[in-house]
C-alpha positions in Angstrom: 0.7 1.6 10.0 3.9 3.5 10.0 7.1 2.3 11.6 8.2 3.8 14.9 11.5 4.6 15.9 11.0 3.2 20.0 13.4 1.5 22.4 12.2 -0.7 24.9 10.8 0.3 28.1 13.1 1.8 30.5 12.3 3.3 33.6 12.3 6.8 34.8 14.9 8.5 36.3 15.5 7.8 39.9 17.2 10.9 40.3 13.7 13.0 39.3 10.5 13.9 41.8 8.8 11.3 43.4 4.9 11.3 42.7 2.0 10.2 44.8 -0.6 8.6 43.5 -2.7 11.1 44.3 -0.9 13.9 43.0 -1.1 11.8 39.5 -4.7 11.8 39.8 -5.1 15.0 40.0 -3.3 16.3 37.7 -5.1 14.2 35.3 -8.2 14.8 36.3 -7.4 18.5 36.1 -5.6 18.2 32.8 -7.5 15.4 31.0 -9.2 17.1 28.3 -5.5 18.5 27.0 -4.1 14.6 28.1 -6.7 13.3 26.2 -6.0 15.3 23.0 -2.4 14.6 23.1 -2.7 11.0 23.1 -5.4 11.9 20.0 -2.5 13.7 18.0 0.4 11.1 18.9 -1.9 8.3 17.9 -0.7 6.9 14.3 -3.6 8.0 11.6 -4.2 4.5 10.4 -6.3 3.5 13.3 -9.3 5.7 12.2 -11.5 8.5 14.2 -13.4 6.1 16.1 -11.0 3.7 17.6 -8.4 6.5 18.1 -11.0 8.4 20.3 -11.6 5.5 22.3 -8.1 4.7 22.5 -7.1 8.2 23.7 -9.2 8.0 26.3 -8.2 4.5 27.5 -4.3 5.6 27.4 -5.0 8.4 29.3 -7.4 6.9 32.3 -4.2 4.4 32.2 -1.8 6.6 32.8 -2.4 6.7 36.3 0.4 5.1 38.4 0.2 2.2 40.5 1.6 3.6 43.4 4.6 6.6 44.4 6.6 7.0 41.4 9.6 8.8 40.2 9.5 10.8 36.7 12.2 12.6 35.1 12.8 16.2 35.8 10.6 17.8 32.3 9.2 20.7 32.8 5.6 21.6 32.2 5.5 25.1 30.0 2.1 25.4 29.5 0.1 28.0 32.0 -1.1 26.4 35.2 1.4 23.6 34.9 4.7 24.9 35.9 6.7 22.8 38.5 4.0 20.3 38.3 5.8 16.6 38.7 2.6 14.8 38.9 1.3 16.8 35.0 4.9 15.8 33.9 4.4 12.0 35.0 0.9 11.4 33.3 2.0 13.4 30.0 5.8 11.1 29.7 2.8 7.9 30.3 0.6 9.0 27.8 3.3 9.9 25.3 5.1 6.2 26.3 1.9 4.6 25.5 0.4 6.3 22.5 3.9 5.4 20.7 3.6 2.1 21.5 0.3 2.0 20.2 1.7 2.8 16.9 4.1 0.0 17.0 3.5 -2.9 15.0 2.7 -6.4 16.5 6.0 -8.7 15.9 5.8 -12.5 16.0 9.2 -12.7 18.5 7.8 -9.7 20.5 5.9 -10.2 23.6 3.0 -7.5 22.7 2.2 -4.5 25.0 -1.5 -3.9 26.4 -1.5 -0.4 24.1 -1.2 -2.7 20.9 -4.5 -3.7 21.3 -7.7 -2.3 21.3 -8.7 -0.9 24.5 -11.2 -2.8 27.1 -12.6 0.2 28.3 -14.1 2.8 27.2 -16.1 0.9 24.4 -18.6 2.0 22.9 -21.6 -0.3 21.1 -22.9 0.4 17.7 -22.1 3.6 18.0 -19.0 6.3 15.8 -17.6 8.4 17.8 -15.4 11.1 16.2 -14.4 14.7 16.5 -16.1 17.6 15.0 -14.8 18.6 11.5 -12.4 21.2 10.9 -11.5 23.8 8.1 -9.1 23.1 5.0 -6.0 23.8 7.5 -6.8 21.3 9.8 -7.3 18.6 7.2 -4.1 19.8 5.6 -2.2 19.4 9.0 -3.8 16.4 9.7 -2.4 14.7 6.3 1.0 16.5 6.9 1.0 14.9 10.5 0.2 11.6 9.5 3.0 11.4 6.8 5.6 11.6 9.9 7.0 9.2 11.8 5.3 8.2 15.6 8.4 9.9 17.6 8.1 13.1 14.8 4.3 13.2 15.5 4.6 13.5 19.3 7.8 16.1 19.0 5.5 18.5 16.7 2.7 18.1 19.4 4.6 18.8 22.6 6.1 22.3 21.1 2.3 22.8 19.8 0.7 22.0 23.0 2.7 22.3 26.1 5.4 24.5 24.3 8.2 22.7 25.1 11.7 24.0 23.8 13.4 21.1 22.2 15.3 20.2 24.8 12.7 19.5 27.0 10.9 17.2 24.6 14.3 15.5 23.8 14.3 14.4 27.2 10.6 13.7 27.2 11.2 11.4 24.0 14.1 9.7 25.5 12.0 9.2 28.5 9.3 7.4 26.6 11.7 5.3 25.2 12.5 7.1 21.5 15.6 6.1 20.1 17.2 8.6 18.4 15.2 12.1 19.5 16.9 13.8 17.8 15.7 12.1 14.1 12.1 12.9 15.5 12.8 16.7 15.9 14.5 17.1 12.7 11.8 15.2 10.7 9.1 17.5 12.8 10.8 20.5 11.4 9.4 19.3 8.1 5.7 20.6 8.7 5.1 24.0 9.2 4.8 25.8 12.8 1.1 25.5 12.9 0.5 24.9 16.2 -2.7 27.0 16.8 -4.2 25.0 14.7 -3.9 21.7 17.4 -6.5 23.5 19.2 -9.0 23.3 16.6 -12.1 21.3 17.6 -10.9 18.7 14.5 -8.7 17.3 17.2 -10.6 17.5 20.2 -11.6 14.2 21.3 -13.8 15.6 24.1 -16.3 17.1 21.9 -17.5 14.3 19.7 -20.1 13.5 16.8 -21.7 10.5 16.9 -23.1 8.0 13.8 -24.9 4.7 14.0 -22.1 1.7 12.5 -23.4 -0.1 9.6 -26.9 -1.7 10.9 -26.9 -4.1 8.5 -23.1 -5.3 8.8 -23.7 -5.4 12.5 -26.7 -7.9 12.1 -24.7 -10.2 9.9 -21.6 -10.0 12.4 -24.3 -11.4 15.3 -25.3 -13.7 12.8 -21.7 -14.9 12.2 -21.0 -14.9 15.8 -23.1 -17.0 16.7 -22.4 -19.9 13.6 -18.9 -19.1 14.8 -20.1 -20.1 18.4 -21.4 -23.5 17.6 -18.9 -24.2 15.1 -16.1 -23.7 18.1 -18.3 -26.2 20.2 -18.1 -28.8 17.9 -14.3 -28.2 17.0 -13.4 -28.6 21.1 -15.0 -31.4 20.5 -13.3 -33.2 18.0 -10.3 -31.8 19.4 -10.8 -34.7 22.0 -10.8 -37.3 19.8 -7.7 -39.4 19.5 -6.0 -40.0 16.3 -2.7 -39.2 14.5 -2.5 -36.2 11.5 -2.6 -37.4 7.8 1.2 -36.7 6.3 3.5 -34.5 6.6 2.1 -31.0 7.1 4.8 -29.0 8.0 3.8 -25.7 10.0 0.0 -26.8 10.1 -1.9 -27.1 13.7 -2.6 -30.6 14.6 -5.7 -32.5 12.9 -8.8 -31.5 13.8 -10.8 -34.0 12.1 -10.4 -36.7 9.6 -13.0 -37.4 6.7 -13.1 -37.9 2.8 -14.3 -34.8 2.3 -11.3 -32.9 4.4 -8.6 -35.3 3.2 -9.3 -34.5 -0.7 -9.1 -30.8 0.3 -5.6 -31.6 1.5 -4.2 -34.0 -1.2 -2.4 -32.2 -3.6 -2.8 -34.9 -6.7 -6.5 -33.9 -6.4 -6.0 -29.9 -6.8 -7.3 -28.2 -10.0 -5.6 -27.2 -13.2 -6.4 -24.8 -16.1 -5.2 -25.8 -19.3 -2.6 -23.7 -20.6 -4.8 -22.3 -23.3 -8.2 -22.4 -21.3 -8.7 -18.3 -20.9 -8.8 -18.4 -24.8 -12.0 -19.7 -25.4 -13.3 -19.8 -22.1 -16.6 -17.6 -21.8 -14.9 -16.6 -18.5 -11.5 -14.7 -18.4 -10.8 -14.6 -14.5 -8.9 -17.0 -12.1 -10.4 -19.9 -12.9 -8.6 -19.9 -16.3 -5.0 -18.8 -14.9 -2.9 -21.8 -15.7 -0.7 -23.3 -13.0 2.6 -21.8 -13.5 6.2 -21.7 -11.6 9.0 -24.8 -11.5 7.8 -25.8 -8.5 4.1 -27.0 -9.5 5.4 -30.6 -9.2 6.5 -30.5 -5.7 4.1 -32.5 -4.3 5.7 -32.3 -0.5 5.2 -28.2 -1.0 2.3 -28.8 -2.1 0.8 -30.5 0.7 2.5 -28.2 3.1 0.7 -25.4 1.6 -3.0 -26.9 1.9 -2.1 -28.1 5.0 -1.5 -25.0 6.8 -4.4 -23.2 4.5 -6.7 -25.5 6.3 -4.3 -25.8 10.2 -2.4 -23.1 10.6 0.3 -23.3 13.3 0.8 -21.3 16.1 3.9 -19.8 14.1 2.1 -19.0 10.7 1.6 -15.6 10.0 -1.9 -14.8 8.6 -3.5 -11.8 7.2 -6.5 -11.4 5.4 -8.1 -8.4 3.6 -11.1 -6.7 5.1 -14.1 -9.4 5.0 -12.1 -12.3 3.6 -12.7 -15.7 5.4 -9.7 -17.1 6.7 -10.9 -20.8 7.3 -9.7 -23.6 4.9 -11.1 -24.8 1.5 -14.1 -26.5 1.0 -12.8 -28.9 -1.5 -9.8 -29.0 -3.5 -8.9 -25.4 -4.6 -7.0 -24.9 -8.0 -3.1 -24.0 -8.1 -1.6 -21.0 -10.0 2.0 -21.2 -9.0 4.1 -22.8 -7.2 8.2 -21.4 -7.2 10.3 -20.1 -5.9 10.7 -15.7 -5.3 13.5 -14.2 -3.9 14.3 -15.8 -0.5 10.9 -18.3 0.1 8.9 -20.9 -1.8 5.6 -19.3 -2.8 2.2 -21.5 -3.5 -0.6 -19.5 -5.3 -4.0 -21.3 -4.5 -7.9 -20.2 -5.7 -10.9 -22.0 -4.4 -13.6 -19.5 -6.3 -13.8 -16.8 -3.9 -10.4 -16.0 -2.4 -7.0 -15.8 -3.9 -4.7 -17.6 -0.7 -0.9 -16.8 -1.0 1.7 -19.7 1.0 5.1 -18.7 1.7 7.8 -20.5 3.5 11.6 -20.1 4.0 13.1 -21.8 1.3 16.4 -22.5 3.2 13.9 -24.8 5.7 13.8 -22.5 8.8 10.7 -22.5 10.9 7.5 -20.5 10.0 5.6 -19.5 7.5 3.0 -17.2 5.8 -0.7 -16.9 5.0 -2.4 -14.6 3.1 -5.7 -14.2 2.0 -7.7 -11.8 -0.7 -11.4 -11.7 -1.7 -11.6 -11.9 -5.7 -15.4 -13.3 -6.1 -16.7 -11.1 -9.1 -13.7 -10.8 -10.4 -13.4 -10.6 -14.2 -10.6 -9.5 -16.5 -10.3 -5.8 -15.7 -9.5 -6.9 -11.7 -8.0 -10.2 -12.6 -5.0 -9.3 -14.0 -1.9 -9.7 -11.6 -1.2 -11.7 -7.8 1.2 -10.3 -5.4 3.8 -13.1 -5.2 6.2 -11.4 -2.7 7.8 -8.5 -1.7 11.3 -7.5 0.0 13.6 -4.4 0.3 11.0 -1.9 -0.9 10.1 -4.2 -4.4 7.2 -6.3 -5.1 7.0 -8.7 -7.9 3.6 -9.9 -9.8 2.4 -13.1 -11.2 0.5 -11.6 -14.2 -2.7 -13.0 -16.2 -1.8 -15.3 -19.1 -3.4 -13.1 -21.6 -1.2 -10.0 -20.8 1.5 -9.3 -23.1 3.8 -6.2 -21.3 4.4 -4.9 -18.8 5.5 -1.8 -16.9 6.7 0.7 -13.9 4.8 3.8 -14.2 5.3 6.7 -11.5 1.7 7.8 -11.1 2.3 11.4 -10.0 4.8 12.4 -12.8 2.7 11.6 -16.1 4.7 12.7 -18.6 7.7 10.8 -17.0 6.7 7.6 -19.5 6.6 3.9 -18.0 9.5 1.6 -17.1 9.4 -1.7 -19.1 9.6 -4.9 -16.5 10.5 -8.1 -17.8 8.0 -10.8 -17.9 9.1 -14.5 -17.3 6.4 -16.9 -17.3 4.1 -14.4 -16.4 6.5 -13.5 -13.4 7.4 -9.6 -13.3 10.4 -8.5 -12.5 11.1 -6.5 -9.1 9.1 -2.8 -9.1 9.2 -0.1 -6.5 6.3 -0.5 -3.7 4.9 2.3 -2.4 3.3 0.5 0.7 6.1 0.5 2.5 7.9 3.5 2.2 7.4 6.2 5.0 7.7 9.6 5.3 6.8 12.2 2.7 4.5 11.1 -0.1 7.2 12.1 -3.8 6.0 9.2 -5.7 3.3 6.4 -6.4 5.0 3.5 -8.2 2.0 1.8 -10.4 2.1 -1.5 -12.4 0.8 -0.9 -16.0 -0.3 -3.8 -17.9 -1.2 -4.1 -21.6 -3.7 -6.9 -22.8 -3.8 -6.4 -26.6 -5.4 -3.5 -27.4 -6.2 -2.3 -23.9 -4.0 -1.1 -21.0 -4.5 -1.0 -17.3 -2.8 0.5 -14.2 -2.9 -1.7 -11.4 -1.7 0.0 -7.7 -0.4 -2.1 -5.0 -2.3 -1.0 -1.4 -0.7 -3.9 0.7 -2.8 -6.6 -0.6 -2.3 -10.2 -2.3 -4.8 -8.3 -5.1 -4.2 -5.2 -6.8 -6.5 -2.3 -6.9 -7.7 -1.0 -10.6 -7.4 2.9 -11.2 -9.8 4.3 -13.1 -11.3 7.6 -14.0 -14.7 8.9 -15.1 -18.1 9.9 -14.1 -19.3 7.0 -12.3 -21.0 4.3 -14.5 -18.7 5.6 -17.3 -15.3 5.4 -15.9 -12.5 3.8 -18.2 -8.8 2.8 -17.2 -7.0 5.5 -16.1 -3.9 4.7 -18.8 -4.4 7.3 -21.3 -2.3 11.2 -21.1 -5.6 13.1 -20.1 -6.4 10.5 -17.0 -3.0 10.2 -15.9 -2.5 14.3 -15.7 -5.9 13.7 -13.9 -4.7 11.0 -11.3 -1.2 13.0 -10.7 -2.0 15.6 -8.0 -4.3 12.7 -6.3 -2.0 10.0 -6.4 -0.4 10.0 -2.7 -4.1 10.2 -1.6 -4.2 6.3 -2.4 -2.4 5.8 0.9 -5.4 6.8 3.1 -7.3 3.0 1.9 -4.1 0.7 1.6 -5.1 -2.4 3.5 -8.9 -2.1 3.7 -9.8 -4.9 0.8 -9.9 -2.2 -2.0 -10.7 -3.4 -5.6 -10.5 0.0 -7.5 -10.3 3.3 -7.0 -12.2 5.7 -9.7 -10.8 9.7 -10.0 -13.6 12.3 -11.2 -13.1 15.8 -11.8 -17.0 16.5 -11.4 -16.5 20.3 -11.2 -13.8 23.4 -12.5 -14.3 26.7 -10.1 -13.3 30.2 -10.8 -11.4 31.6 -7.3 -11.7 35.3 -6.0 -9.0 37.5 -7.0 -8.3 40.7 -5.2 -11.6 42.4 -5.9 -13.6 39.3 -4.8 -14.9 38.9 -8.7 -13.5 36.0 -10.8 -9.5 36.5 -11.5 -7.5 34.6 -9.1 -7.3 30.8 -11.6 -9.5 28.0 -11.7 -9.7 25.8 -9.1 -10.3 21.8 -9.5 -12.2 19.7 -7.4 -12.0 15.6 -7.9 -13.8 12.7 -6.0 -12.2 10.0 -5.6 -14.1 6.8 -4.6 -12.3 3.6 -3.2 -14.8 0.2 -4.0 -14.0 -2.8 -2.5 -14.3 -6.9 -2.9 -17.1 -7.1 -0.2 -19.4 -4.0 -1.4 -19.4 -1.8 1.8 -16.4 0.4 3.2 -16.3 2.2 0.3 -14.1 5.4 1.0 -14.7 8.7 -1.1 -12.7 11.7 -0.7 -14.0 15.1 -2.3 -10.5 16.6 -2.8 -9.5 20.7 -3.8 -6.5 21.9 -5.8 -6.0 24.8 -6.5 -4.2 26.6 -10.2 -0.7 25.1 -10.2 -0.6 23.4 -6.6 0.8 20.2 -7.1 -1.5 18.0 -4.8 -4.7 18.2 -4.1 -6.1 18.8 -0.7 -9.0 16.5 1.3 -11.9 19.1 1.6 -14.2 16.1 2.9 -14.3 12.4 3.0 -17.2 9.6 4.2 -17.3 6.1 4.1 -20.2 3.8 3.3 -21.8 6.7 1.2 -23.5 6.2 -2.5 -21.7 9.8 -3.4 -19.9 9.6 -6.4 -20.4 6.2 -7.0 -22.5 4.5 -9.9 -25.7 3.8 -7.7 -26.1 8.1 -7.1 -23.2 10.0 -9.5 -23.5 13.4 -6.9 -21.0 14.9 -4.9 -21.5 18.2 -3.4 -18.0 19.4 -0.8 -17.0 22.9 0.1 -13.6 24.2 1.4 -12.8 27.2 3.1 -10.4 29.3 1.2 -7.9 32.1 1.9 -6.9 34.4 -1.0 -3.7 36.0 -1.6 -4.8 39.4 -0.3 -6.0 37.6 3.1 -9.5 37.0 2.5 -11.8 34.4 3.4 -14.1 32.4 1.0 -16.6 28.8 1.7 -15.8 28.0 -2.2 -18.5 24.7 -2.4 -19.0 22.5 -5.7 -21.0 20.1 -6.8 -21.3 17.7 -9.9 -22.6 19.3 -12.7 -26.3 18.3 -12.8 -26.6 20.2 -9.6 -29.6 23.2 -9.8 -28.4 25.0 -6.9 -26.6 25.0 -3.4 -27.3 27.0 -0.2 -24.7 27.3 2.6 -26.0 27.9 6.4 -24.2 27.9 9.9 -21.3 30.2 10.2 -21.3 31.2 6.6 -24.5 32.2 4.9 -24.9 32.5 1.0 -26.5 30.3 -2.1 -26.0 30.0 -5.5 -27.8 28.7 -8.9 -26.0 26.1 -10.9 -23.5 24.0 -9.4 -20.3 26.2 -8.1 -21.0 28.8 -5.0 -18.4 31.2 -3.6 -19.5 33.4 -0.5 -17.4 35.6 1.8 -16.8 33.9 5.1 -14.3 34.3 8.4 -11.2 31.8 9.4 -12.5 28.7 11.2 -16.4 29.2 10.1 -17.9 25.9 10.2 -21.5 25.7 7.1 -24.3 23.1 6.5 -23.9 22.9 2.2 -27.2 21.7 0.6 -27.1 21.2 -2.9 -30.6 20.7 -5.3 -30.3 18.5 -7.7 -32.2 19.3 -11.3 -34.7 16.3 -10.9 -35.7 18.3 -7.7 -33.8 16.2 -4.8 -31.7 17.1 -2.4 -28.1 16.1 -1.5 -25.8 16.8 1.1 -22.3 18.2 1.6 -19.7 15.1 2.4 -17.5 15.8 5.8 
């Protein structure tokens, strides 16, 4: 989630209007589907389609006052709302709360109701999400959601209300922006697009719904209800009396004592790989990572860390990658490193399934850190490098013992050559994040490793794990380190932002088709035009993300055409894809330019553009904003569908 330029609370201007209650309330009622689409736009990306409709709505049913209230004097430009005070209040709330939405939650920060997801509306088993637009709405979106909170809302009030800058200056300040000002400049960045806003792709009013993963959702019940009794018989032992068992630092109180739970949490019991062990192991994953880092010794750290893996504290800070348990070890977990990294001690643990990271001040101030990472399955493509810390932009690796280099590599420059980074006991030294930049996408800072004969790129998406890059027809991808898959990866690199913190374990770049565009005449002449897939797996085997993604001759990114999640599309269990874009030429003409992977027979297009094609590429005329149905036919006769 991006970082958001807000000032606290303050209240509005006692100078302004007074509004009634019921003034507010109709206003809103009147203006609620525009309400409800601004709070849509505001709303930071990273929350997905679903919960941002839902939370839209919520913001915007909350935005009526308690009771007579005064708002700052902010115009409203948009027809039928001139010298409207009770429009004005409701939009300033909305705005207010959408950008505290985007704010992140802070451990010394009492957090606001908007932080959260909302009560009501909810929706059960049920996606809800707006109807999808043309290739210039998915461009604006992207270009929206590289922008700042306060940026995002100054580019939606010209858009929508068609305020003059002043007037949203005030209305920022109002909501509590900082420095307005920043927001308007950084807005300037995107184009003046602002027709587009209307576009049904951001109408969270008129919605498509999906069923949520029916399996997922019957292990969740399942898991609720083990969860249930388990927090039954914890309450209960909670009542027994009976002291902790050492010193555990920032760990909860005990919760129960037993041999079992104590050898979990002794530290002369943990589990250590001989230094030579991944040699002639059979296995070459975790398991045979030996414990490194001067700190290994330190039995009080030690404890600490199992400690709090098994307690945490009110005060530890815990994250945990998408369907990665969070609950302690089942016996005594094996160590990989215990140091020190920049400014904290840092404990590496494995227990077989999860990868758990331990940090703590090392100049003894309260709190701590806890993070978890699936890495079951793992073998020694994925296990090659931990996240051991990161601060001021850099993040530094613990590597695999058999690695032997490595470096930096800037993924969307590929003939820029890699950065060597020094290696000290399998310890990187400091490289360039991209997680936590924000702004405008320039560059994706890669780790490259070399194992022998073979080398791997590695990309960090917020997690303790990174993700592998690869490229390839699925079931035949290889690493994506060689000149021909790195010119491949380059337009699609900033792309790897849209799956950062959703347990990803590698992401696979396909160029499954090459199509001709129109030139002036409508015949072949205007360049060939590339179309990728790009499929995100991850550690727990569902959430995959794909993204069927359009450049065109000499652009320098690609574009998101369409993108689904949970889908077998161009993955190794169904290696199809079919996506279309629409298309504007240089002379002003429309086109519904569809491709699929190469084994396809034949697609049809129906809806608001009508045309087919044999083989796998179609190109028909079509109008701006035309929404089409693609079916492709596959040569073993069956039939696949266009993502969205």
């Amino acid at each position: 989630m991006q970082s958001q330029d807000v000032a606290p609370r303050s209240a509005p201007s006692a100078g302004g209007p007074v509004v009634d209650v019921e003034q507010a309330e109709a206003a809103l009622v009147e203006h609620y589907p525009g309400l409800v689409r601004l709070a849509y736009l505001v709303l930071p990306p990273g929350l997905g389609r679903s919960r941002r409709v839902l939370t839209a709505h919520a913001l915007t049913q909350r935005a009526l006052p308690r009771n007579r209230t005064t708002t700052p004097v902010i115009p409203a430009q948009s027809a039928g709302r001139e010298g409207d005070p009770g429009y004005a209040l409701v939009r300033l709330r909305v705005v207010r709360t959408a950008l505290e939405a985007g704010l992140p939650l802070r451990r010394r920060a009492w957090p606001r109701r908007s932080q959260f997801p909302p009560l009501l509306p909810q929706v059960w088993g049920l996606k809800l999400f707006p109807r999808s637009g043309g290739a210039d709405e998915l461009a604006l979106d992207q270009r929206l959601s590289a922008l700042s909170g306060p940026a995002r809302a100054a580019y939606v009030l010209r858009g929508l209300d068609r305020l003059p800058d002043g007037d949203v200056r005030r209305l920022l300040t109002a909501a509590g922006v900082a420095d307005a000002d920043a927001a308007l400049r950084e807005a300037d960045g995107v184009a003046d697009q602002y027709a587009l806003l209307a576009s049904p792709e951001f109408d969270p009013c008129r919605l498509q719904v999906r069923p949520t993963d029916l399996m997922r959702r019957r292990r969740h019940t399942k898991a609720a209800l083990a969860a249930a009794a388990a927090l039954a018989v914890g309450g209960a032992l909670l009542s027994l009396p009976g002291d902790g068992w050492g010193p555990d630092g920032a760990a909860a109180p005990a919760y129960a004592r037993n041999p079992a739970a104590e050898a979990a949490l002794d530290p002369a019991r943990l589990t250590k790989a001989a230094p030579a062990a991944w040699k002639t192991s059979a296995r070459t994953d975790f398991s045979v990572w030996p414990a490194r880092g001067a700190l290994t010794g330190d039995t009080k750290l030690l404890r600490r860390a199992l400690a709090v893996w098994a307690r945490p504290g009110g005060d530890v800070r815990i994250s945990a990658t998408a369907g990665t348990a969070s609950g302690g070890p089942a016996g005594p977990p094996q160590l990989l490193y215990a140091g020190t990294v920049d400014t904290a001690h840092v404990v590496i643990l494995y227990d077989g399934l999860r990868v758990v990271r331990y940090a703590e001040p090392k100049d003894g101030t309260a709190g701590a850190a806890l993070d978890f990472a699936r890495a079951d399955g793992a073998g020694r493509k994925e296990a090659t490098a931990v996240v051991l810390g990161r601060s001021d932009g850099d993040v530094r690796y613990l590597t695999a013992p058999w690695v032997t280099k490595a470096a930096e590599r800037d993924l969307t420059r590929p003939g820029s050559g890699a950065m060597d980074l020094t290696l000290t006991d399998g310890v990187t030294s400091p490289l360039a994040t991209p997680v936590q930049r924000s702004g405008a996408c320039t560059s994706w800072n890669v780790l490259q490793l070399t194992d022998g004969s073979h080398t791997r790129l590695a990309s960090d998406l917020g997690e303790l794990v990174p993700a592998r890059l690869t490229t390839g027809r699925p079931g035949k991808a290889g690493e994506a380190s060689g000149a021909g898959a790195l010119r491949l990866w380059a337009p699609y690199a900033c792309s790897l932002g849209a799956v950062r913190g959703q347990g990803v374990r590698s992401v696979n770049a396909w160029e499954f088709a090459s199509q001709p565009l129109p030139g002036a005449d409508g015949t072949d002449g205007g360049g060939a035009s590339e179309w990728v897939c790009t499929r995100a797996e991850t550690w727990r085997g569902d959430g995959a993300r794909v993204m069927a993604q359009f450049r065109t001759p000499g652009g320098a990114r690609g574009a998101v055409a369409a993108k689904a999640e949970d889908v077998p599309a161009c993955g190794k269990r169904d290696p199809h894809v079919l996506a279309g874009v629409l298309w504007k030429s240089e002379v002003g003409h429309w086109y519904l330019l569809a491709a699929g992977s190469r084994d396809t027979e034949s697609i049809e297009a129906t809806g608001g553009v009508e045309g087919s094609a044999d083989g796998h590429l179609l190109t028909a005329a079509a109008e701006k904003g035309a929404q089409a149905q693609l079916k492709g036919v596959l040569k073993d006769g069956r039939t696949i569908g266009g993502l969205r």
